[in-house]
C-alpha positions in Angstrom: -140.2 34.4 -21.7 -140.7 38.3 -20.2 -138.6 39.6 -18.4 -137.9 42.9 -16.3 -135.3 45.5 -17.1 -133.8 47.6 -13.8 -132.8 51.4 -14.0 -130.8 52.4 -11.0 -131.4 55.8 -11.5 -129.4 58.5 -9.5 -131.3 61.5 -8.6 -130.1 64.4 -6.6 -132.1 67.7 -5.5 -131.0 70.1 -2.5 -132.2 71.9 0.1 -130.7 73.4 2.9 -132.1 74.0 6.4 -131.3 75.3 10.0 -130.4 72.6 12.3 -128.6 72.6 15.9 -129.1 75.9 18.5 -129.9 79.4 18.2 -127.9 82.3 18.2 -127.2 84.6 21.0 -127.8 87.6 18.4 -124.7 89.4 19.3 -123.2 89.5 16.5 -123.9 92.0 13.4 -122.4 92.7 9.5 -120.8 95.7 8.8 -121.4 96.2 4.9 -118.6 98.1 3.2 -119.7 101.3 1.2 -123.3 100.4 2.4 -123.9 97.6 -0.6 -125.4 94.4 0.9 -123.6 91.0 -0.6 -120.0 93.1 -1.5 -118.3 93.2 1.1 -119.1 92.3 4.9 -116.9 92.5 8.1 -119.0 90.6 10.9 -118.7 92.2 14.7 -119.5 90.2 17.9 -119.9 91.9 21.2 -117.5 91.0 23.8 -115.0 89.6 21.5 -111.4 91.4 21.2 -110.7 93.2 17.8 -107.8 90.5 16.7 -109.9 88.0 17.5 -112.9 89.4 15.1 -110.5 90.4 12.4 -109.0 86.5 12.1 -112.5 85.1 12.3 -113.4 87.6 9.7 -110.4 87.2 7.6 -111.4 82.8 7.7 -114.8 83.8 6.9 -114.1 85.5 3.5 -111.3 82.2 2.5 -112.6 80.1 0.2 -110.8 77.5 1.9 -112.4 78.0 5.0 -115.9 77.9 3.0 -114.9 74.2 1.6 -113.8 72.9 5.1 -117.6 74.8 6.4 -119.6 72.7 3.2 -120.2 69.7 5.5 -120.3 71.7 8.9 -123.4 73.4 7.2 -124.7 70.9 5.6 -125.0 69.1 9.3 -125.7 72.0 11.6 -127.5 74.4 8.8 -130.1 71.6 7.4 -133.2 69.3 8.3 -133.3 65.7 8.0 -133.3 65.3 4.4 -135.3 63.2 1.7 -132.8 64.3 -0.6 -129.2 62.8 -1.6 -127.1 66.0 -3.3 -124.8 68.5 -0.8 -124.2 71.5 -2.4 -121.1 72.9 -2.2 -120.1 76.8 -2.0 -117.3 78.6 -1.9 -118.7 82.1 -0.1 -120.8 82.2 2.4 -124.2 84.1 2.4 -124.3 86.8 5.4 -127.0 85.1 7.2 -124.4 81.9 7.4 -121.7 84.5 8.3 -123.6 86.4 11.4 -124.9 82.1 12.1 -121.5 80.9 12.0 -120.0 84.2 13.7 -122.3 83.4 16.5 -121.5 80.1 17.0 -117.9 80.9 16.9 -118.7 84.4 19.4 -119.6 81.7 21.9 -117.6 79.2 21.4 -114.4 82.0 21.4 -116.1 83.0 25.0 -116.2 79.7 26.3 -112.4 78.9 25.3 -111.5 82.7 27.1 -113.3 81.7 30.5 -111.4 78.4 30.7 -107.9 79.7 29.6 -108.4 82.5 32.4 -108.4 79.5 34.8 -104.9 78.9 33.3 -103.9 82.1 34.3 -100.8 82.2 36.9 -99.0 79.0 34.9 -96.8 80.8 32.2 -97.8 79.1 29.3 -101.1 79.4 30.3 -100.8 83.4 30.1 -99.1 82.9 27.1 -102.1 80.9 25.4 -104.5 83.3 26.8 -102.7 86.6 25.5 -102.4 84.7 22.2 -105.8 84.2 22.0 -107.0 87.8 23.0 -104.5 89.0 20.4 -106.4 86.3 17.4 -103.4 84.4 17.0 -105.2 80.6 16.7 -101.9 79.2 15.7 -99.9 80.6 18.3 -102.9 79.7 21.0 -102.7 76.1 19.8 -98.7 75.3 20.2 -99.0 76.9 23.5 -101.9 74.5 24.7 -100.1 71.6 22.9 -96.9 72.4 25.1 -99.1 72.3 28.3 -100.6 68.8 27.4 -97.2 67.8 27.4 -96.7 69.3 30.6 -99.7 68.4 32.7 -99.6 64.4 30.9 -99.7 63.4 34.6 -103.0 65.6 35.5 -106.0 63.8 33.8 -108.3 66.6 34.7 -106.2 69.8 33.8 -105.0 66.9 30.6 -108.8 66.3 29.9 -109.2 70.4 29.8 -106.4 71.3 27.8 -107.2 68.6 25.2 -110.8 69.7 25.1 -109.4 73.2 24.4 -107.0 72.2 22.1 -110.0 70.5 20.1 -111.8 73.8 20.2 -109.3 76.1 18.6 -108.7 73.6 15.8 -112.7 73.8 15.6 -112.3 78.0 16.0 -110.3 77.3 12.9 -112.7 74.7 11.0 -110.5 72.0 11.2 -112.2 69.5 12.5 -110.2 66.5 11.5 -107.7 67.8 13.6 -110.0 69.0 16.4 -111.6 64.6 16.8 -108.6 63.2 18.3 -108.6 66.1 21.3 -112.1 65.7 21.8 -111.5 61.8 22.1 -109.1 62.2 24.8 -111.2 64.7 26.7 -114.1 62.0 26.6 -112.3 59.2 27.2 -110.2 61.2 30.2 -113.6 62.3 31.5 -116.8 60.5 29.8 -119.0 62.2 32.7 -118.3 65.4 31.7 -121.6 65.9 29.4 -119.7 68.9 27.2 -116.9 67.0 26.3 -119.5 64.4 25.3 -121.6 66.1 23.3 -119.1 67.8 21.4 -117.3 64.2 20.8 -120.2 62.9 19.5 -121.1 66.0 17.3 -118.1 65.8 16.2 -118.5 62.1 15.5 -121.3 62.4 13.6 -120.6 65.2 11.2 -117.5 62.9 10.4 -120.1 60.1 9.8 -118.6 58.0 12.5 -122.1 57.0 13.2 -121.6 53.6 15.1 -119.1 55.5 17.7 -121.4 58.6 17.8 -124.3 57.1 18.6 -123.7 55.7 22.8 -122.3 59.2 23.2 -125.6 60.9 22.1 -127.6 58.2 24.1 -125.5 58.9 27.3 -125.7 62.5 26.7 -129.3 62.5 26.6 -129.8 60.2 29.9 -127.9 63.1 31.8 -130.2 65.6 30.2 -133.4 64.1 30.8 -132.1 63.8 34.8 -131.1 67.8 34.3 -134.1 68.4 32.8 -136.5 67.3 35.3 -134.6 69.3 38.2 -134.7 72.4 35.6 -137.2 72.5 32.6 -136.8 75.8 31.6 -133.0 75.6 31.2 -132.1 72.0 29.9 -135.7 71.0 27.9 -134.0 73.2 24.8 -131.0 71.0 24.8 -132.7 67.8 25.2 -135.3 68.3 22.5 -131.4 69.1 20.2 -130.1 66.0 21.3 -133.5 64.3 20.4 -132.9 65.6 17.3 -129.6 64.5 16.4 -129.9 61.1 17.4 -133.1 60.8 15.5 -131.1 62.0 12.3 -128.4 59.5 13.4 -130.6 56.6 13.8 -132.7 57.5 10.5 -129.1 57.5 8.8 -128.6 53.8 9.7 -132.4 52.6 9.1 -133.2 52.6 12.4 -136.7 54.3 11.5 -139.0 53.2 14.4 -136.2 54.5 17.1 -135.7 57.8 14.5 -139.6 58.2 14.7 -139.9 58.1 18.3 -137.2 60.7 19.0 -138.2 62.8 16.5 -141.4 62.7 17.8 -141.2 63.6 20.9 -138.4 66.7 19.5 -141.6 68.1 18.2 -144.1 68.0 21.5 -141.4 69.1 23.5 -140.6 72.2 20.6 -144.0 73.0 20.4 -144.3 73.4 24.0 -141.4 75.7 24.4 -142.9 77.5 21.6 -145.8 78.7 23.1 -144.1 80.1 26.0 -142.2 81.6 23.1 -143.0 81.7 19.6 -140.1 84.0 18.3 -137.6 81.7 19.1 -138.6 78.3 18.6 -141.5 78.3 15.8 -138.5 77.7 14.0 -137.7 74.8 15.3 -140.5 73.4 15.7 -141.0 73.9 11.5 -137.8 72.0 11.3 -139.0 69.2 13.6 -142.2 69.0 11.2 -139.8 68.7 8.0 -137.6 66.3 9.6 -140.9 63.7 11.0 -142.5 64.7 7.2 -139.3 63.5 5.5 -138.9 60.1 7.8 -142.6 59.3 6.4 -141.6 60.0 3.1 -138.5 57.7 3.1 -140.8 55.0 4.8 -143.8 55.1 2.0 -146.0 57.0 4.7 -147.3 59.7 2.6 -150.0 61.1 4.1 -148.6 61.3 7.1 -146.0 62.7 5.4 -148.1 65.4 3.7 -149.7 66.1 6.5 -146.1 67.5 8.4 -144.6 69.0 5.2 -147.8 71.3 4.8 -147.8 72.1 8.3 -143.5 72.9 7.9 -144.2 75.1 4.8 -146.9 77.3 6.8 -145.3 77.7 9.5 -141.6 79.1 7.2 -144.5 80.9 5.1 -145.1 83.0 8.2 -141.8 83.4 9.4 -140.8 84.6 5.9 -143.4 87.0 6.1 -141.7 88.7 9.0 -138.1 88.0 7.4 -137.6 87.2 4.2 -134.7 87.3 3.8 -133.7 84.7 6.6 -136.7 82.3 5.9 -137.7 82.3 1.8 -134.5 79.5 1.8 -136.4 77.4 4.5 -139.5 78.2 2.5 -138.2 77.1 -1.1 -136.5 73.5 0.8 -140.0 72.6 2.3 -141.9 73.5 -1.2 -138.8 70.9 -3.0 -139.6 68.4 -0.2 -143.8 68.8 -1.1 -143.0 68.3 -4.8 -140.5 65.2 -4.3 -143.4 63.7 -2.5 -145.8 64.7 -5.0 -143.4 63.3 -7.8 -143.0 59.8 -6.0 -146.7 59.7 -5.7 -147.5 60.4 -9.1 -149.4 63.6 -8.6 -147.3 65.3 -11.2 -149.2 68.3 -11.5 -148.9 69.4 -7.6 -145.4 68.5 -8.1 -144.2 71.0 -11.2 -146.3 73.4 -9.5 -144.3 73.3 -6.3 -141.0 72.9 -8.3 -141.5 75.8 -10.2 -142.3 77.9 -7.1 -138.8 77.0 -5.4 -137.3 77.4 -8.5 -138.9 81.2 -8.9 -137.3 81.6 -5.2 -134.2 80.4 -5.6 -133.5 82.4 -8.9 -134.9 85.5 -6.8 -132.0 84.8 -4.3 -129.6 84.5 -6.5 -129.6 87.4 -8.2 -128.6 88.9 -5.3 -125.9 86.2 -4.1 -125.2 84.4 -7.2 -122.2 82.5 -5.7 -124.8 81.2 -2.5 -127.6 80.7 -4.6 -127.0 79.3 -8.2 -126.4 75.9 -7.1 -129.6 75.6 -5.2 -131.4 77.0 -8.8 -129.3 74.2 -10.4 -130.6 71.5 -8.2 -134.3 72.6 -8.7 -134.0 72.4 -12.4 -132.3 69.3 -11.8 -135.3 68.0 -9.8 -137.8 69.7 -12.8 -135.7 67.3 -15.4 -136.6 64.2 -13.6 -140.3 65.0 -13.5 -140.3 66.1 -16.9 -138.5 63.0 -17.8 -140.6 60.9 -15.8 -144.5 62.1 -17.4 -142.3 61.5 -20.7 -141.7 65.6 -22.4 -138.5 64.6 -23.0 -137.7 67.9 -24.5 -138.2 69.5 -21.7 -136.0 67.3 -19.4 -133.5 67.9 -21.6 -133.7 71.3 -21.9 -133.5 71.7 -18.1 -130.7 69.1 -17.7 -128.6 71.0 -20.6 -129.1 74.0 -18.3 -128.3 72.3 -15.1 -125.3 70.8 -16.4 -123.9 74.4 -17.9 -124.6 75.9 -14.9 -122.9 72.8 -13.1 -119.6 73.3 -15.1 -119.9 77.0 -14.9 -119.1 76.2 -11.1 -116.9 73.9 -11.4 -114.6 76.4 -13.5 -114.4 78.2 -9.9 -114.2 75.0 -7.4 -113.9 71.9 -9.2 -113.3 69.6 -6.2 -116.6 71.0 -5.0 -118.4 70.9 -8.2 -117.3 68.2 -10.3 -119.6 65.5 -8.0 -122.2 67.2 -9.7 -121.2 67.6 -13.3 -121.1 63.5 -13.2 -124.5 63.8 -11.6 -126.3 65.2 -14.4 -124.1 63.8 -17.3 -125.6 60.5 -15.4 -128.9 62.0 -15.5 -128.9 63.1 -19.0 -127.4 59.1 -20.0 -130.7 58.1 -18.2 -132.9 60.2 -20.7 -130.9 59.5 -23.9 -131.3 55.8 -23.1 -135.1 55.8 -22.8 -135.7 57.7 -26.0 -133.0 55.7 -27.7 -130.6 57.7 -28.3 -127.6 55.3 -27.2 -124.7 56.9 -28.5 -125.4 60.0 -26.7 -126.2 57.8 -23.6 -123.2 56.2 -23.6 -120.7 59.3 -24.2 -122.7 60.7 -21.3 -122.3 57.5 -19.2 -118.6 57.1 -19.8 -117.6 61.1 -19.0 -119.8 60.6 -15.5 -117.1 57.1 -15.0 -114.5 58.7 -15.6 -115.3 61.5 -13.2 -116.3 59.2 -10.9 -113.1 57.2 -10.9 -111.2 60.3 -10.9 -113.3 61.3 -7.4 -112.6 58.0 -6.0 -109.7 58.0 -6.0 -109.1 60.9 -3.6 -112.3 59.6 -1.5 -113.1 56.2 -2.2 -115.8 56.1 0.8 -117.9 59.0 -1.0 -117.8 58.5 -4.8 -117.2 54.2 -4.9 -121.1 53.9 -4.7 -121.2 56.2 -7.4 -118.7 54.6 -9.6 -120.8 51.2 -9.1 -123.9 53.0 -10.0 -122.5 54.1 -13.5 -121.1 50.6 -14.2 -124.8 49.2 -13.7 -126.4 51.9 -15.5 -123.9 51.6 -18.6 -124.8 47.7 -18.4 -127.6 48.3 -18.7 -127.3 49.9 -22.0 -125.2 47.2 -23.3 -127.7 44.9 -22.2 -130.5 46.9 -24.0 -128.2 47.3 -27.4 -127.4 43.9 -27.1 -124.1 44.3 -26.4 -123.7 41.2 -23.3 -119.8 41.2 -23.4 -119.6 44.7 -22.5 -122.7 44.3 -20.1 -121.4 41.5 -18.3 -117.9 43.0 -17.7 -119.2 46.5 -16.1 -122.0 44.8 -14.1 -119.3 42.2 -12.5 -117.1 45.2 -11.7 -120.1 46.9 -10.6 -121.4 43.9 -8.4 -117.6 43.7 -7.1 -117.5 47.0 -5.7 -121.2 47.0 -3.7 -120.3 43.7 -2.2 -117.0 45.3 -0.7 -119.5 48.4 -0.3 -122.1 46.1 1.4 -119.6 43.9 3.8 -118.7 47.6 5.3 -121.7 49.2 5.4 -124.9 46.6 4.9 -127.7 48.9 5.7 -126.8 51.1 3.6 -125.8 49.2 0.4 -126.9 46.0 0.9 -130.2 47.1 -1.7 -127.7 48.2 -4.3 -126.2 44.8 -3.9 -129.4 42.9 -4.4 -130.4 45.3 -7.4 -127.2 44.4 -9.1 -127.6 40.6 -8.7 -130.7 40.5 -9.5 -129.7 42.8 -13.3 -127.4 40.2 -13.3 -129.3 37.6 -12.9 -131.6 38.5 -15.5 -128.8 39.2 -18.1 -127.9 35.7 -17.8 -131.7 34.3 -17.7 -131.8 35.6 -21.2 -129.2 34.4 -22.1 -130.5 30.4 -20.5 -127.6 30.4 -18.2 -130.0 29.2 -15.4 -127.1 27.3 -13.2 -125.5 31.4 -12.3 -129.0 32.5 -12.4 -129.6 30.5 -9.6 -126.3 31.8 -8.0 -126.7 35.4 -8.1 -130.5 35.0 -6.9 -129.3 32.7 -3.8 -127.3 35.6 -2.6 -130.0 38.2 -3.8 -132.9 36.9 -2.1 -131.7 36.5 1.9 -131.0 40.5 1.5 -134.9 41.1 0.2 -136.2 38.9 3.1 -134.5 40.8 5.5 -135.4 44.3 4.5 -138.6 43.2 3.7 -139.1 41.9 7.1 -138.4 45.0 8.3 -140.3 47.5 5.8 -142.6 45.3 3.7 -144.6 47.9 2.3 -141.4 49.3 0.9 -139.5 45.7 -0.5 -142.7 44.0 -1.4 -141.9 44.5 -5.0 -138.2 43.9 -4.8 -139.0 40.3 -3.2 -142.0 39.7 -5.4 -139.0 40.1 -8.3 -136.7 38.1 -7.0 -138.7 34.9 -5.9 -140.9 35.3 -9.6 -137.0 35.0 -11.5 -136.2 32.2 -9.2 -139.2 30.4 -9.9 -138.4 31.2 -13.7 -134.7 29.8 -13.6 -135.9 26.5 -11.6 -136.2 23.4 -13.6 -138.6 21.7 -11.5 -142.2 22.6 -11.9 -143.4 22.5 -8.2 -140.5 24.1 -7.0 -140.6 26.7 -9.7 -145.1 27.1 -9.0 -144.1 27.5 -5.0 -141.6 30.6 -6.0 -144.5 32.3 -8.1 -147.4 31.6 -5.0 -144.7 33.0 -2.8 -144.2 36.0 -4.8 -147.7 36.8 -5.4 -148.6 36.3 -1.6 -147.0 39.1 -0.8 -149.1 41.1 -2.5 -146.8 43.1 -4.6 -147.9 45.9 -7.1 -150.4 45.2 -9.9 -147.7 45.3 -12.7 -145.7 42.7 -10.8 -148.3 40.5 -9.3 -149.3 40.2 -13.7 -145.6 39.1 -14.4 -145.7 36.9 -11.7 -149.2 35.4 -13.0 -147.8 35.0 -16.6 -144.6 33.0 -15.3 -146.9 30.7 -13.8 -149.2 29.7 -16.6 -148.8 26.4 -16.2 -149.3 26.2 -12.2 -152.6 25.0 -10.4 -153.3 27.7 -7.8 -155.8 26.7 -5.2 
């Protein structure tokens, strides 16, 4: 009896891309004693000296930089193919004079509506603590006139709005959500409270709440829009945008595909009017549609709108370098994961080896930006090198991935650590497919016990990763034979995705059926067919639904799961009815042969 063996291998690679609106360019760095990347005071027009001097003082905190990792890594990037955030703790100066923009107007905006509290005393008091920088001060003033106006919803909707706002001014946005929900809900028509609720929302990863906000938001638009093109078509291609990253978040790809579609033709028609400021954009569009195709098994399409993306940066890099060569190396990763999950392995390293050559360029010259990005690529180099089987040189790349990994963590290890488990994981992966098991499973157990360690201060983030470990460690006691062992980590592992899954079904539901069905073959071999039987009954309603929905990307994962029912059932015709099944749905060659083998002893018409 043959059976298959399941990997659930967890790769990471990074990137890192503009996302969400331009900047007013009124804002500039100052460099200390003239040396670029030392030291860099950032100076916005229009806004008071305090003011600047606390925004610059947050700026250089490193605890400001690990409250702006996930800000960035939603307004700074591109829909994504890939699965690893990087983490900093200082801020390149292109982010600085981004984010100091952002902030410039966002500052202006709070100064305009706190002069219209002008006349009530703690009013004037908010507003001179704002001119004078004092956040804290502004904030307990504006919390004392909430409690005042309780009774006025608009002036209540305004001040909680504003309250949210210098909590955000602060990059606290925890704190800033709850305002923001009470502006909304006080006034849902007013279409900035909205959007910044369901921004807000979503970088939280509150997708279910955000996603009605974005669609009302973007009803009013469209109306706006049509009255005045020139001024609202920006803001409604942005909102297409988001809620096509939202809905590609929760596998809603057709809706994601529309939206991002029409982000594009609406970007490409503002940038012909004007190139300069939104052939950006409409590069980012490109990478965002290029990466939906990827993640949906459409490669040529996908090609197509990466290659596009990565001339477009090519150009803009020519012009600045310095700004663009990031976007540049992110689009060249994206082209060689594609490259890698098509098996064209030499356009791949090629690609690869190009962002890497980048990304050690840039951080020579802002090692504390850069060297995670040069840790990722090698990362990403490992895996292809692992995968065409030169094993020495996946090592060699993981060994250096993993030192540079821990190097960082020395500096930020709530940051860092994530990744250190990442490639110890990694590295398990390649020891166990040369046989080297004791190394595997020294490797396996540090990445647990990291994992455990990160769950429990975030169980939402790192619980899918502890479950991963626990399936790929049983499946090295499977492999050595060791079924005890391999049986006790995949039941903890299968415990944890279906508490995963029941919250969160589209996005662990697969994880779910991958672990039954290991399971399910661990027991096979060992001729326990009645739990067999068990584990694929619960398996096998998950592959027909996502199948269903994406054949061409669950045909195999179906054709699996009927073939080892058909295998476990005693009864011939049943059993012959399971193999037809699974080869009518026209599965890969390799798996359309296993089902053929099972079913020897079948009469196919």
């Amino acid at each position: 009896m043959k059976t298959l063996l399941f990997v659930i291998i967890f790769t990471a690679t990074q990137t890192a891309f503009a996302f969400g609106q331009q900047t007013t360019g009124t804002c500039s760095p100052i460099f200390v004693n003239s040396t670029v990347g030392k030291s860099v005071t950032i100076k916005c027009q229009g806004v008071p000296a305090a003011a600047m001097a606390e925004l610059n003082k947050m700026l250089d905190s490193a605890k400001t930089s690990q409250r702006l990792n996930q800000l960035l890594d939603i307004i700074e990037r591109d829909l994504q193919t890939t699965q690893q955030k990087l983490q900093r703790t200082q801020l390149t100066v292109q982010e600085k004079i981004q984010i100091a923009e952002n902030w410039a107007a966002e500052y202006k905006d709070l100064e305009e509506r706190l002069a219209l509290e002008l006349g009530d005393e703690l009013g004037d008091q908010a507003y001179a603590a704002l001119e004078n920088g004092q956040l804290d001060k502004a904030g307990h003033l504006l919390d004392q006139l909430i409690s005042k106006r309780e009774q006025q919803v608009d002036k209540l909707a305004a001040n909680h709005y504003n309250r949210a706002k210098v909590y955000e001014l602060q990059f606290n946005a925890v704190r800033a959500l709850p305002h923001l929900e009470k502006a909304y809900r006080y006034r849902p028509e007013n279409m900035d409270y909205a959007f910044a609720y369901a921004l807000l929302l979503y970088e939280q990863n509150e997708f279910k709440q955000a996603a009605p906000i974005y669609e009302t938001v973007l009803h009013q638009l469209r109306k706006l829009a049509q009255a005045n093109p020139n001024a609202y078509e920006p803001y409604v291609a942005d909102t297409l945008n988001n809620l096509a990253i939202l809905y590609s978040d929760t596998s809603r790809y057709k809706e994601a595909e529309a939206h991002f579609f029409e982000a594009l033709q609406l970007r490409r028609k503002l940038a012909q009017a004007n190139p300069n400021a939104y052939e950006p954009y409409v590069a980012m569009s490109l990478n965002n549609l290029a990466n939906l195709y990827n993640k949906t098994s459409r490669y040529k399409e996908a090609e197509a709108h990466y290659f596009e993306a990565l001339q477009l940066r090519r150009k803009l890099a020519q012009a600045n370098p310095n700004a663009y060569e990031p976007y540049v190396a992110g689009t060249l990763n994206n082209l060689a994961l594609l490259y890698s999950d098509t098996s064209r392995y030499k356009e791949a390293e090629a690609h690869y080896l190009e962002t890497l050559t980048l990304y050690r360029k840039l951080a020579q010259a802002n090692p504390n930006a850069y060297e995670p990005y040069v840790a990722g690529t090698l990362n990403n180099l490992a895996i292809l090198y692992s995968d065409t089987s030169r094993y020495k040189e996946a090592e060699a790349h993981y060994l250096e991935t993993l030192t540079l990994y821990r190097k960082l963590t020395q500096a930020n290890p709530n940051a860092y650590e994530p990744y250190v488990a990442m490639t110890l994981n990694n590295l398990a992966l390649l020891y166990s497919n040369t046989s080297r098991y004791k190394e595997a499973e020294a490797h396996y157990l540090e990445a647990l016990t990291l994992y455990r360690k990160l769950a429990q201060a975030n169980s939402n983030a790192y619980e899918p990763d502890v479950a991963m470990t626990l399936n790929n460690l049983a499946l090295l006691y499977s492999n050595t034979s060791r079924y005890k062992e391999a049986e006790a980590h995949y039941l903890e592992a299968l415990q944890l995705r279906r508490k995963l899954a029941q919250a969160n079904p589209n996005a662990y539901e697969q994880d779910l059926a991958d672990t039954l069905l290991t399971l399910a073959i661990l027991y096979l071999e060992q001729g326990n067919l009645q739990i067999v039987r068990k584990h694929l009954s619960e398996a096998l309603p998950i592959c027909r639904r996502w199948y269903q929905k994406y054949p061409k990307v669950f045909a195999t994962k179906l054709a699996i799961t009927l073939t080892l029912k058909g295998m476990a059932t005693t009864d011939k015709a049943i059993a012959c009815q399971d193999f037809q099944a699974a080869l009518n749905i026209n599965p890969p060659e390799h798996i359309k042969q296993f089902a053929l083998e099972q079913a020897q002893q079948c009469d196919f018409k």
